[in-house]
C-alpha positions as CSV (number, residue, x, y, z in Angstrom):
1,X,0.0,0.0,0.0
2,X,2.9,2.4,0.6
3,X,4.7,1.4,-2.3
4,X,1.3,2.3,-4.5
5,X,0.8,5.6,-2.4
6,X,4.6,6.5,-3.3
7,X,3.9,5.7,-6.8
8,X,0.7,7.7,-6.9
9,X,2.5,11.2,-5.3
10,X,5.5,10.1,-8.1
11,X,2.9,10.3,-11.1
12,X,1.4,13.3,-9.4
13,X,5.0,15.1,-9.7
14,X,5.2,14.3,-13.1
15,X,2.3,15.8,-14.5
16,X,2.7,18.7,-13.0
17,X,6.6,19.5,-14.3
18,X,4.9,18.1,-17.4
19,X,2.3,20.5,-17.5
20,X,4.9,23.5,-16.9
21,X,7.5,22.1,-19.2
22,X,5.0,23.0,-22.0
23,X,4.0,26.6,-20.6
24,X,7.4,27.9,-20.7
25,X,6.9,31.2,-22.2
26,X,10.5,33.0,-20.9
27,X,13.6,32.6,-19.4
28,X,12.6,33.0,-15.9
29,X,10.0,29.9,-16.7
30,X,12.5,28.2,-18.3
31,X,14.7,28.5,-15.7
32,X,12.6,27.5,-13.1
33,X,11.6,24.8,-14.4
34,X,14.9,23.7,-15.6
35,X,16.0,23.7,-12.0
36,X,12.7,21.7,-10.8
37,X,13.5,19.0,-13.7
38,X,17.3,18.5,-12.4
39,X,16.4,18.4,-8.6
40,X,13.4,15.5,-9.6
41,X,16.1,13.8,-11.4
42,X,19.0,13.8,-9.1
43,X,16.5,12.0,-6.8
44,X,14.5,9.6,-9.0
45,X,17.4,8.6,-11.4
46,X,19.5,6.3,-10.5
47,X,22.1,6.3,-13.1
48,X,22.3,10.0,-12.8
49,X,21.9,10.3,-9.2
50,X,25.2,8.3,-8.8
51,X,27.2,10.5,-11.9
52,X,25.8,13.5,-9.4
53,X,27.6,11.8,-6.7
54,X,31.0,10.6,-7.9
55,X,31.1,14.4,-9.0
56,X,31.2,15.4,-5.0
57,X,28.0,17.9,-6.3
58,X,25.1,18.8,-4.1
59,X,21.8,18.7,-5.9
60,X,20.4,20.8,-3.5
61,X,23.2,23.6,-3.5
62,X,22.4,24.2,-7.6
63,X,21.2,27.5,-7.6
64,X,21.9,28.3,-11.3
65,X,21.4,26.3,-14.7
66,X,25.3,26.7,-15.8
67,X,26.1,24.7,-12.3
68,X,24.1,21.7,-13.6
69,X,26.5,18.6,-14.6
70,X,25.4,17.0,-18.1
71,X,25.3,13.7,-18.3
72,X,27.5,12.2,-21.7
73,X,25.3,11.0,-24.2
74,X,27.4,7.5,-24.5
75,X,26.1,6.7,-20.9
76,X,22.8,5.4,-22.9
77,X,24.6,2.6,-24.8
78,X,25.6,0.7,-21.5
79,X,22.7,1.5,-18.9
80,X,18.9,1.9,-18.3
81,X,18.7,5.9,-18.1
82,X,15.1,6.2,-16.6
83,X,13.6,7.5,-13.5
84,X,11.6,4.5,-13.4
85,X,11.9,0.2,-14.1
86,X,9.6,0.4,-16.7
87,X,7.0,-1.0,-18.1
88,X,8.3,1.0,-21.2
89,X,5.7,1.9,-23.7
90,X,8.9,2.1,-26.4
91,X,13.0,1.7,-26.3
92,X,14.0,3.8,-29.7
93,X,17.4,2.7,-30.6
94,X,20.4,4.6,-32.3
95,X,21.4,3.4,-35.7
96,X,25.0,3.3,-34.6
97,X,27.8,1.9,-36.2
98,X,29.6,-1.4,-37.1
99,X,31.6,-2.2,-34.2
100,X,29.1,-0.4,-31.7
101,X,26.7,-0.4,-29.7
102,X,23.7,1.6,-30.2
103,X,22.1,4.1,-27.9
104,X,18.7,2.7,-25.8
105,X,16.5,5.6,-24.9
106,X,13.1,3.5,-22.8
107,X,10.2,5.9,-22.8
108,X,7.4,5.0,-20.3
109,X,4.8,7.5,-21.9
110,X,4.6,8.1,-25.5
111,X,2.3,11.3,-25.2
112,X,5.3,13.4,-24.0
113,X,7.2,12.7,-26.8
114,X,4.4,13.1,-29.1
115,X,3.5,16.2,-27.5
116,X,7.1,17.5,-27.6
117,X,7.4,16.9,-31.3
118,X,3.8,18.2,-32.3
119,X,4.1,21.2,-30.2
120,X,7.6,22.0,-32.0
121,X,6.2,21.3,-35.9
122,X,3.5,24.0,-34.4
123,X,5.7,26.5,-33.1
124,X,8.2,26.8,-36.1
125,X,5.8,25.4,-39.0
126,X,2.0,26.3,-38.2
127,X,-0.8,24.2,-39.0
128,X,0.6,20.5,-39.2
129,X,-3.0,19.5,-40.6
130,X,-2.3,22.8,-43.9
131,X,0.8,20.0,-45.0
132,X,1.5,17.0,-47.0
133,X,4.7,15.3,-45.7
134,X,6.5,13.0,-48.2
135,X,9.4,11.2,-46.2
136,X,12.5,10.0,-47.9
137,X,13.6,7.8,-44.7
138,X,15.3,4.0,-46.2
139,X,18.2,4.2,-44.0
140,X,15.6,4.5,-40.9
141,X,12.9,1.9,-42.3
142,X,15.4,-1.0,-42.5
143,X,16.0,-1.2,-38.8
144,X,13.8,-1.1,-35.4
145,X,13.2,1.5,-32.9
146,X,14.0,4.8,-34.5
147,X,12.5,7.7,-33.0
148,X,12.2,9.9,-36.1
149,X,10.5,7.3,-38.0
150,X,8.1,7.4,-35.0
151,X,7.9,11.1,-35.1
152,X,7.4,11.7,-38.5
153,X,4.8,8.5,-39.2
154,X,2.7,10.4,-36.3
155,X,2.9,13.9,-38.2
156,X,2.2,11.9,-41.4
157,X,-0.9,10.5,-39.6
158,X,-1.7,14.4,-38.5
159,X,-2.0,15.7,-42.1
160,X,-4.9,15.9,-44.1
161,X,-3.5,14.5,-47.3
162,X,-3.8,11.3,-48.4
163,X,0.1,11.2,-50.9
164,X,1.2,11.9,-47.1
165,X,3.5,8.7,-46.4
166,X,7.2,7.3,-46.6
167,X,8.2,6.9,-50.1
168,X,11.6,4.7,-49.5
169,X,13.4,4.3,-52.7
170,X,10.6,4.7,-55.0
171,X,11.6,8.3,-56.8
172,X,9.7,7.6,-59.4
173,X,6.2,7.5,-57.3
174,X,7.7,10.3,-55.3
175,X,8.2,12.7,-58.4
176,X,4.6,11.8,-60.0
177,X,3.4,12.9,-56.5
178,X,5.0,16.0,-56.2
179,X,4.0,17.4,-59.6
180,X,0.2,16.4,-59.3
181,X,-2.4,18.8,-59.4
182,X,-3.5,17.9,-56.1
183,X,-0.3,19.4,-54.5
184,X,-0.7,22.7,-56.0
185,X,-2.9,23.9,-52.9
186,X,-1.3,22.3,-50.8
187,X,1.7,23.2,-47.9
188,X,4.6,20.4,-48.7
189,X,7.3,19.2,-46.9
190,X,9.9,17.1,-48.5
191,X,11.8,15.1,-45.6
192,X,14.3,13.6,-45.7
193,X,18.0,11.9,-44.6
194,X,20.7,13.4,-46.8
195,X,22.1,11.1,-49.2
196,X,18.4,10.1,-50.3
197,X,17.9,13.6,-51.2
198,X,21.2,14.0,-52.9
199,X,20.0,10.7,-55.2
200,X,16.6,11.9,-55.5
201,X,17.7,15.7,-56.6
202,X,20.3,14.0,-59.1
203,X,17.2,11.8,-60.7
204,X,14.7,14.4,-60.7
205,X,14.5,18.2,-60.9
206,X,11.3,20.0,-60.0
207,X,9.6,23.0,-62.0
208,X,9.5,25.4,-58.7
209,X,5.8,25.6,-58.9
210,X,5.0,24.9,-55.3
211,X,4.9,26.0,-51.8
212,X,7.3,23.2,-50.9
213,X,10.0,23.0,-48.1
214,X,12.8,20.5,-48.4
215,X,14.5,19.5,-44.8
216,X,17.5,17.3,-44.4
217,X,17.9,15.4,-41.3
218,X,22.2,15.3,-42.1
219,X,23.8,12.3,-42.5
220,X,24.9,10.3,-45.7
221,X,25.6,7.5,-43.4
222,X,28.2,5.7,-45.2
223,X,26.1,5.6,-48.7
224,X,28.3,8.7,-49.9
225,X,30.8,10.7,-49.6
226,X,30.5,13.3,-47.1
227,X,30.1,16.4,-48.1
228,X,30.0,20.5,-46.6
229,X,26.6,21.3,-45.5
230,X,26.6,24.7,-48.2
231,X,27.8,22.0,-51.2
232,X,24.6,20.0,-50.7
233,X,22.2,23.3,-50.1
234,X,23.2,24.5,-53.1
235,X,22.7,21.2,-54.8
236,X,19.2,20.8,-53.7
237,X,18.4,24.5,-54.0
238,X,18.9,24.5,-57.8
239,X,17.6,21.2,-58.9
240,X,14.2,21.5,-55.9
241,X,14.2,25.3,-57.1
242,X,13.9,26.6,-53.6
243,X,15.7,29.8,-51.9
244,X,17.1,27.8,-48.9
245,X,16.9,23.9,-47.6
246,X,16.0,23.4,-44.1
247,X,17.4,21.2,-41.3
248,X,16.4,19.2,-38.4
249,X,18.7,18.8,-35.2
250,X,17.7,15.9,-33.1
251,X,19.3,11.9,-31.7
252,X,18.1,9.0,-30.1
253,X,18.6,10.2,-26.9
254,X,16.6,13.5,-27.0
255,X,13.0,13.9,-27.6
256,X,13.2,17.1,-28.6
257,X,14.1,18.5,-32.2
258,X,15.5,22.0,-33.1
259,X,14.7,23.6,-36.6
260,X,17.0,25.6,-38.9
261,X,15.2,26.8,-42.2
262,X,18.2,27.6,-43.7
263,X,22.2,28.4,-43.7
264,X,22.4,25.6,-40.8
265,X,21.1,27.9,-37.9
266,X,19.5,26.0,-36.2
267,X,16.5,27.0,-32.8
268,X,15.2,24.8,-30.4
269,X,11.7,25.1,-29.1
270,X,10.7,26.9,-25.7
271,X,11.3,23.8,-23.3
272,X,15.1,23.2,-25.2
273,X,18.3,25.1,-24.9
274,X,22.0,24.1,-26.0
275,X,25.0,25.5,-24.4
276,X,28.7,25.2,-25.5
277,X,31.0,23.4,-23.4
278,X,34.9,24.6,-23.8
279,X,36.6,21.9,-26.1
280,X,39.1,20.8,-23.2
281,X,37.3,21.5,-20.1
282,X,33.6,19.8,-19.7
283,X,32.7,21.9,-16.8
284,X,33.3,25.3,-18.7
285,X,31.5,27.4,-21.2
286,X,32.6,28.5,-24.4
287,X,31.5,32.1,-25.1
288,X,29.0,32.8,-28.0
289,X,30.6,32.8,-30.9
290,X,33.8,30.1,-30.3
291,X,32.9,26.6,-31.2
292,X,32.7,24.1,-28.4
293,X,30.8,20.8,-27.2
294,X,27.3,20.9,-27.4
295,X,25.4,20.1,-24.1
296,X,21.6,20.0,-24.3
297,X,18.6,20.7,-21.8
298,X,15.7,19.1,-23.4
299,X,12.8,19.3,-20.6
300,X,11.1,16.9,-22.4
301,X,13.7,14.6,-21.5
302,X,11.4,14.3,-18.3
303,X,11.5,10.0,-17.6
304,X,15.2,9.9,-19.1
305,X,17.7,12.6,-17.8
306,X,17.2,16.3,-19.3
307,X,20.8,17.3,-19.5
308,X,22.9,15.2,-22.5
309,X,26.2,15.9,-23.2
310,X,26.7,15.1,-26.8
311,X,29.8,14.6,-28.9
312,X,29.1,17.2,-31.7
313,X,30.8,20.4,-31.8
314,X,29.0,23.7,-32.6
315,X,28.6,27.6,-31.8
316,X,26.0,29.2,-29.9
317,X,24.7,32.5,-30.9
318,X,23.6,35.3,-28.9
319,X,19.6,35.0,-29.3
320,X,20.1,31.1,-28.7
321,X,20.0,29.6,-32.0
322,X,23.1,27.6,-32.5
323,X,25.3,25.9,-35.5
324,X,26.5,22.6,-35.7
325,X,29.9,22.0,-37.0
326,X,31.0,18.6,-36.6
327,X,31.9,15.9,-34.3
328,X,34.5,15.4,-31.5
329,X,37.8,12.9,-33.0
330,X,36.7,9.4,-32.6
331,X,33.1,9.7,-31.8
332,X,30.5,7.6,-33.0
333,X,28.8,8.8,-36.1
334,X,25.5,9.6,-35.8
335,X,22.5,9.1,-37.8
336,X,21.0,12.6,-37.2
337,X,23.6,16.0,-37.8
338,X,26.2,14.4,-39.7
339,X,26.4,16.9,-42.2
340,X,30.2,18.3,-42.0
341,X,30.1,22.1,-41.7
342,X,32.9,24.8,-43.2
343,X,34.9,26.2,-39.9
């Protein structure tokens, strides 16, 4: 009976930082709430409750978001990063690489992720149900357990147009669909991982005669060479005949996404921020500008831990958007945000 009563204040916590993890509307909100997120953690996370500890930190002595320790991403390949047991609704998995293990990210509750990920198409895009989504996704459809599949089948679902749907390797069908009549009134987005653009925009050029956005989620994950992120805008800018290609930012172990809609500036949604880390001291910040480790808080990170410390290397900017500009020697390459970037 304890145990059940213990459970029942637990759920009782959660909804409520759940509920203000969606109404941040500042940085005082933010911050508030940030701080609420990490002190529920430290307790109710074990695996991060202990990296608090073999730190010699006091959770209850954190008085300021730039005093909160973030917890390396690679931690998710080797343990259960969850406030709770389970049962777990979903584990998404990392595509990793040969050789490695892949990241486990178990999510007890569904709704917040699909609340994070609706709530961000809203903010940035508008009206999810004014699109038609046409997903160029192989590399993610061969394998189990990848969150942006997940994500983008549920906005598929969420659109009121029936050519809405992955398209795999069938440019043909994909091309036919893009120049019907039917799509002339309509919002589209063309999404997709880079190198399945890159073959589509070689087999196909489109008149321009659209309101159509093309986003790349980075990565030519080991199908072709790599290439700089402008090289490939530029590509599919002439041969989609658009004035600029947009990008998504997100991994396995987030379940947040940020947005750029062009030049690779990318910004998060209210309940996500990303600071710099200096390149040779975790515990430091790079100033705005200088290029650094990328840490990110993603609130909706609620059942996991909200603090990652990730191996790519970027710049933050003053108004909080933020570039992405590579990966740290010897890390894993990673399925989302591979795109190399001109430093």
């Amino acid at each position: 009976m304890q145990t059940r009563k213990i459970r029942y204040l637990l759920q009782d916590q959660i909804n409520h930082i759940r509920k203000s993890i969606f109404q941040i509307t500042d940085e005082r909100s933010f911050r508030e709430v940030t701080l609420e997120v990490f002190r529920f953690q430290a307790i109710y996370n074990p695996v991060y409750r202990k990296y608090i500890h073999l730190l010699g930190i006091n959770p209850s002595l954190v008085k300021d978001i730039k005093e909160i320790p973030f917890l390396p991403a690679a931690f998710f390949k080797d343990h259960t990063i969850s406030i709770t047991n389970g049962p777990f609704e979903t584990v998404f998995f990392s595509s990793g690489t040969a050789g490695s293990s892949p990241s486990r990210h178990p999510v007890p509750d569904l709704s917040i992720y699909e609340e994070s990920f609706s709530r961000a198409f809203q903010h940035f895009y508008g009206d999810i149900t004014a699109y038609c989504i046409l997903a160029l996704l192989p590399s993610y459809l061969e394998r189990h357990g990848s969150s942006l599949v997940y994500m983008l089948d549920a906005l598929i679902k969420k659109t009121d147009c029936k050519a809405s749907g992955f398209y795999l390797y069938d440019h043909d069908r994909l091309y036919k669909t893009l120049l019907a009549p039917r799509m002339r009134n309509k919002k589209v987005l063309l999404f997709g991982v880079s190198f399945a653009l890159l073959d589509f925009a070689e087999k196909h050029e489109l008149p321009g005669e659209m309101d159509l956005t093309v986003m790349e989620t980075g990565g030519m994950k080991g199908r072709r060479k790599e290439m700089v992120r402008k090289e490939l805008h530029d590509f599919l800018k002439e041969r989609f005949r658009v004035s600029s290609v947009h990008s998504e930012y997100g991994m396995t172990e987030l379940l947040s996404q940020a947005y750029s809609s062009g030049n690779g500036i990318f910004r998060p949604p209210p309940w996500m921020r990303i600071q710099v880390r200096d390149s040779y001291d975790p515990f430091a910040y790079s100033p705005p500008g200088h290029t650094g480790g990328i840490n990110v808080i993603d609130l909706a990170n609620l059942y996991s831990c909200a603090f990652i410390e990730t191996q790519d290397l970027g710049r933050l900017h003053p108004d909080g958007s933020f570039t992405v500009e590579g990966r740290y020697d010897h890390s894993d390459i990673r399925g989302c945000n591979l795109m190399v970037q001109e430093i």
